[in-house]
N, C-alpha and C positions, 0 to 999 in steps of 0.2 A: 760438450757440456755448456750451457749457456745459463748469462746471468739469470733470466726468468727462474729456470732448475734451482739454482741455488739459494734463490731470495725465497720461494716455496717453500722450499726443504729446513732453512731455517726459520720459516712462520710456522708451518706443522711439527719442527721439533721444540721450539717453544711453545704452542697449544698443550704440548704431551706434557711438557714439566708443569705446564699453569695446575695441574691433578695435586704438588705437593696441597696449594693451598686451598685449591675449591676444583673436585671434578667435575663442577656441574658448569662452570666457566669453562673447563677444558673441554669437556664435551660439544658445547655451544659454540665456542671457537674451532673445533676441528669440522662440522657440519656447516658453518659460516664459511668456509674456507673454501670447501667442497661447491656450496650454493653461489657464493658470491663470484668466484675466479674462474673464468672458463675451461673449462676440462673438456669438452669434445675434442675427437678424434683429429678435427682441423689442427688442433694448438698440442697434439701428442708431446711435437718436439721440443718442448717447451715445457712439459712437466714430466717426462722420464729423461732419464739415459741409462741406456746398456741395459735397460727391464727391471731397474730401480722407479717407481714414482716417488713424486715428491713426499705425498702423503705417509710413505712408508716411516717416515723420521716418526710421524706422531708414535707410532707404536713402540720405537727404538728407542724414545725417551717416557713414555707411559710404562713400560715391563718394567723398569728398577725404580718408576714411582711405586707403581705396586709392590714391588719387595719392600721399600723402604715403610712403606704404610702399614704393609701386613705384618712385619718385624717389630715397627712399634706397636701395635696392637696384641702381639702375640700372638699371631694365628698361625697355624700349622700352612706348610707349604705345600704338604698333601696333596691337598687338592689342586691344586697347578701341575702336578708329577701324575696324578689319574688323568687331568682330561685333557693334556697334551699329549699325552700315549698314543690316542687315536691316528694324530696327525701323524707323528713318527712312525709307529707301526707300516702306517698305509707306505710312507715315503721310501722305508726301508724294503719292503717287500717289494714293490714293484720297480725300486731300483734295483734291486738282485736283480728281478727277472730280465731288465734292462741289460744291466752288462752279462749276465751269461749269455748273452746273443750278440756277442762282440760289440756292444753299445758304448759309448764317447760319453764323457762329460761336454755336450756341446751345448749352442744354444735353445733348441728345441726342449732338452733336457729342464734345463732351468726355467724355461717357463712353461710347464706343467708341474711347476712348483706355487706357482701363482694360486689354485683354489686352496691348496694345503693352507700358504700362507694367508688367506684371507680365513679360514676357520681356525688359524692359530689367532690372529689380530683380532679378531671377532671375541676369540675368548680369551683375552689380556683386555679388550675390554669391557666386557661383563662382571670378570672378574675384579678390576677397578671399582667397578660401579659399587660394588659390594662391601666397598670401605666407607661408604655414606650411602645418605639417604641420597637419592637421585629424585630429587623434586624438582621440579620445571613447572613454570607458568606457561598452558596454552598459549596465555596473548604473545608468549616469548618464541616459540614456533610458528607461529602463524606468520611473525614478522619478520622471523628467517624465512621460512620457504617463500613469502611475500617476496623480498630482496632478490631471492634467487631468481623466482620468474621473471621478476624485473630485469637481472641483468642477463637472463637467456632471452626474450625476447628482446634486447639490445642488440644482442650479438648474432642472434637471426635475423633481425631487419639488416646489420649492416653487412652483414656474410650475403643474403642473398640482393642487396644492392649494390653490391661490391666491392664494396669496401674495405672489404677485409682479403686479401690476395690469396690465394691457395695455389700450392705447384702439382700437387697431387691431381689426375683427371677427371678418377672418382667423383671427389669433392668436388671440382669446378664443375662438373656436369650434373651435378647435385646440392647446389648451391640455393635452390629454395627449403633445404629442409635443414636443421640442428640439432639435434641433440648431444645430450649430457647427463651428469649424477642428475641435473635439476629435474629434467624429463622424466625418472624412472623416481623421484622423492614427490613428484607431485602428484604423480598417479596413485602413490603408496597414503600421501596426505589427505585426498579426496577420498579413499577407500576408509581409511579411517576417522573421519570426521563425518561423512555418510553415515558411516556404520555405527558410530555410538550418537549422533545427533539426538535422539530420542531420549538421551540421558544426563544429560548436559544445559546446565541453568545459565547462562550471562545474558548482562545486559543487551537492551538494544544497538548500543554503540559496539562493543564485542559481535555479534551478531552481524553488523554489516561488515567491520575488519573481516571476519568468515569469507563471506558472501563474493565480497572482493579478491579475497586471497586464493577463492577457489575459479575464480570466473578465471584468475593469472592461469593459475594451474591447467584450467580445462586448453588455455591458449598455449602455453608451454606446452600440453603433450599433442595438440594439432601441430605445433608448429617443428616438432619432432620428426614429421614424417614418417614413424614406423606403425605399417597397419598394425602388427601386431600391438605396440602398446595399446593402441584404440579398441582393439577387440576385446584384448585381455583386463584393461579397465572396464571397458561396457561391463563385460560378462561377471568383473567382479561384483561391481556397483549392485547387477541384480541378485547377489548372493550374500550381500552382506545388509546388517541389521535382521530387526525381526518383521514378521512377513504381516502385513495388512494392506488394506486397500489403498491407504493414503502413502504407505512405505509404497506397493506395489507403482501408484502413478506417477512418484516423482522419480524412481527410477526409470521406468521409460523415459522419461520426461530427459534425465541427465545425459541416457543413452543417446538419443531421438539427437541432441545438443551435439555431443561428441561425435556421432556418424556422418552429420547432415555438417556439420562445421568441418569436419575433417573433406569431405568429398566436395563440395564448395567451394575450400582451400585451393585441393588440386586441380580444380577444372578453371578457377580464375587463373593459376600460374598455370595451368597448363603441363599437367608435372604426368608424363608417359607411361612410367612407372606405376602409375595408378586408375588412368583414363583406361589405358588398352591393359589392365592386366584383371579388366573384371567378369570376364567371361571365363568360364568353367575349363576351356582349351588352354587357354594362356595360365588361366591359374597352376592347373597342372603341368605344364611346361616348365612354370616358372621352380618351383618344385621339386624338378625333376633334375632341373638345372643345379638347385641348391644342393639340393641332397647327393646329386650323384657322386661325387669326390668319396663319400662312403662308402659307394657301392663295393669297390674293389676291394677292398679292408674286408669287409665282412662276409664277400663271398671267399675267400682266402682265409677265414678263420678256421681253427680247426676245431676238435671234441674239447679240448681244455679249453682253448679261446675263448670258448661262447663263455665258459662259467669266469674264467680271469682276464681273458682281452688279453692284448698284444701288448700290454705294459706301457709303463711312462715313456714318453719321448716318441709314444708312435705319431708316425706324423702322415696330413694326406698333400694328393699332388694338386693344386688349384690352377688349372691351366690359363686360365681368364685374369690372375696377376697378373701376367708379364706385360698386358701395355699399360698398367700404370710405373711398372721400370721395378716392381716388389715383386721377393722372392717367389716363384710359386709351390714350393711346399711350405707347407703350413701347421701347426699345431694343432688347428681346431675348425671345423665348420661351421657354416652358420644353423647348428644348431647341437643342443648340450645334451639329448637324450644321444644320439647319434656317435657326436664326440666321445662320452664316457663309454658307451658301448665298447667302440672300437678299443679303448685302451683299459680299460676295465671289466670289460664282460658283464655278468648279472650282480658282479658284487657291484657295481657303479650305483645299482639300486641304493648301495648303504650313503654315499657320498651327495647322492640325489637327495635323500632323506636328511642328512645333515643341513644342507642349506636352505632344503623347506623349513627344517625346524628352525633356523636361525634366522629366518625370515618371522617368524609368526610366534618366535618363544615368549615373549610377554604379549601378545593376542589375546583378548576375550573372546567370548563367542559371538559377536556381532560382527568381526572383523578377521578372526582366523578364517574361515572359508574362502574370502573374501582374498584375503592374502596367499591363499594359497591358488585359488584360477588366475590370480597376476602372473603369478610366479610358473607355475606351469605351463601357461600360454608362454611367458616370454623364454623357455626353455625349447620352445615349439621351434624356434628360427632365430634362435643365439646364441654366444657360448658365454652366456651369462656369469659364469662362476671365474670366466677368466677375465673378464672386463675389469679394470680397475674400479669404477664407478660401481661396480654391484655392492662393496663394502661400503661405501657410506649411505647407498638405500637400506641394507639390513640396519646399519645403527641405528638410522631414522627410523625405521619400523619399532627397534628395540625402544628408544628416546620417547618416543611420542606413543606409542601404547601404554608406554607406562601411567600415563596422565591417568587413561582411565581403567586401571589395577585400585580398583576401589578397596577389595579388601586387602588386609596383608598375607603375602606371599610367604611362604613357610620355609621356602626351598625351592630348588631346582632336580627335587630327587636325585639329590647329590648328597644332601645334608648339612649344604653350604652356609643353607640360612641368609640367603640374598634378602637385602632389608624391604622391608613393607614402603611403597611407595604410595606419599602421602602428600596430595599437592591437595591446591585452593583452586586450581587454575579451571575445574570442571568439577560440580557436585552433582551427585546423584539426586535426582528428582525425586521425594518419596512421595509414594501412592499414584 
């Protein structure tokens, strides 16, 4: 355990309590947290141990803010008891089917407890939110995700000029690229300010803050290195807003930016992984390479299998760990349709659908689509739902949608009655 870990752990379990007096401070501090402090995979050991992150505290101290608000309120606790069900249900069943195959409480086990947890956190905080108005000033986001790109593009110039030491091989042989929660918020921030621009009155000063904050973002996710985010930003960009001529050119126009910057990038470093892997041979190789760890799992499934998977804690053999000195089995591959399959079957569909929806739950329709080819592409070739980083792009999605939730929200067809969110920070242009 190291000090880093625990000076974390004690800033996101203070963020959780800041919720008695303002959650919309606590909110902003737990996404400042996320944005500002390096969380890529380089600096892991430094904000988990034993498959605890640090950020886990916020929630551990946000659950009995929300008892304690929803008590003084007098609100039924009901609904906290319906739509944590989900979670436990799932956990309980496919733990039976775990240990009736002679299965261990081991470490595999425990993390493929990880997406559970991130759709229980997810809904301790929504449910939060529910205790006030959740109003946020754009200018107050913008100048978070701003910070953030600022400090990932810090931490990628000094990562790939070497500054920053890495023991891992991986990483040192891939030391021009970084990402983090910043890379998957900025692509979610551009989707949605793309998508509702047309709707949206500020000044000219506000408008170049924008302008700037998005050029950060477009730099943060080149400077990411994963084609897929770039594709799956492209392809959102041209799906999201409404469709005209002028919508239609500046999207090429963002795509055109992110493609042509992105491949630029790699041929100035010189980055192999991207030069030699754009021919249609190599593509599929590469591919072939990913996926294959699945291959054995699912030819080995049987007539149940296919409909329930092979249960929690299935795990595959990744043979290509062993010269970085990491285990090679594995919980998950790089990729989350694949992953759930193998240990879920067809019902993995439902678990699929839970984290699209918590991606895109307060969406309009300028930006749900939009949200949803991000999220689909990035499920293409990662196991998104177990990355620690995937829970505070959902809050941001939830956070910053909300701005522009013009009218009041009724409910979550729950009958929750989640309050109307009502900012100044963006008005509706009429006529």
């Amino acid at each position: 355990m190291t000090l880093s870990f625990l000076f974390l752990s004690v800033a996101y379990f203070a963020a959780g309590l800041t919720a008695l007096t303002s959650f919309l401070s606590s909110a902003c501090a737990y996404l400042l947290l996320w944005l500002v402090i390096p969380s890529g995979f380089v600096f892991f050991e430094h904000l988990s141990y034993s498959g605890i992150h640090a950020s886990d505290f916020y929630f551990l101290a946000l659950f009995p803010v929300y008892i304690l608000l929803t008590l003084r309120k007098h609100f039924s606790l009901e609904v906290l008891s319906s739509l944590c069900v989900f979670c436990i249900m799932l956990c309980c069943v496919y733990s039976i089917v775990y240990f009736l195959n002679d299965g261990s409480l081991d470490k595999y086990y425990l993390k493929d407890l990880r997406p559970f947890l991130h759709i229980l956190f997810f809904i301790i905080f929504i449910l939060s939110s529910s205790t006030c108005k959740l109003c946020i000033q754009s200018s107050t986001i913008t100048m978070i995700v701003a910070a953030g790109c600022l400090s990932n593009i810090i931490v990628f110039t000094l990562v790939t000029l070497g500054y920053v030491g890495v023991d891992d091989l991986y990483y040192s042989a891939n030391a021009y690229r970084y990402f983090d929660a910043t890379s998957y918020i900025s692509a979610i921030y551009l989707i949605i300010t793309y998508g509702n621009w047309n709707y949206c009155k500020i000044s000219p000063l506000q408008k170049a803050v924008v302008h700037v904050t998005a050029v950060l973002c477009i730099l943060t996710v080149v400077a990411s290195g994963m084609r897929i985010l770039v594709i799956g930003l492209s392809a959102a960009v041209l799906f999201s807003g409404e469709l005209n001529i002028q919508r239609a050119l500046s999207s090429l126009f963002i795509v055109t930016v992110l493609i042509v910057g992105f491949l630029f990038t790699s041929y100035a470093l010189q980055i192999e992984r991207i030069t030699d892997y754009l021919s249609l041979s190599r593509i599929i190789e590469q591919i072939v390479v990913r996926f294959g760890p699945a291959l054995n799992p699912i030819s080995s499934m049987g007539a149940n299998e296919v409909f329930v998977g092979q249960g929690i804690a299935t795990t595959f053999e990744i043979p290509w760990f062993a010269y970085r000195g990491l285990d090679t089995v594995h919980n998950t591959i790089d990729s989350t349709y694949l992953t759930f399959f193998v240990k879920y079957g067809i019902a993995s569909i439902g678990v699929i659908y839970t984290f699209v929806h918590m991606f895109t739950v307060n969406a309009n329709k300028n930006t749900r689509t939009g949200l949803i080819v991000l999220i689909s592409a990035l499920f293409l070739t990662t196991s998104f739902p177990y990355q620690h980083f995937s829970l505070p792009a959902i809050i941001f999605s939830y956070v910053y949608n909300s701005i522009f939730t013009i009218s009041k929200r009724k409910g979550w067809r729950t009958g929750t009655g989640f309050p109307a969110v009502l900012c100044r920070g963006f008005r509706k242009v009429s006529g």
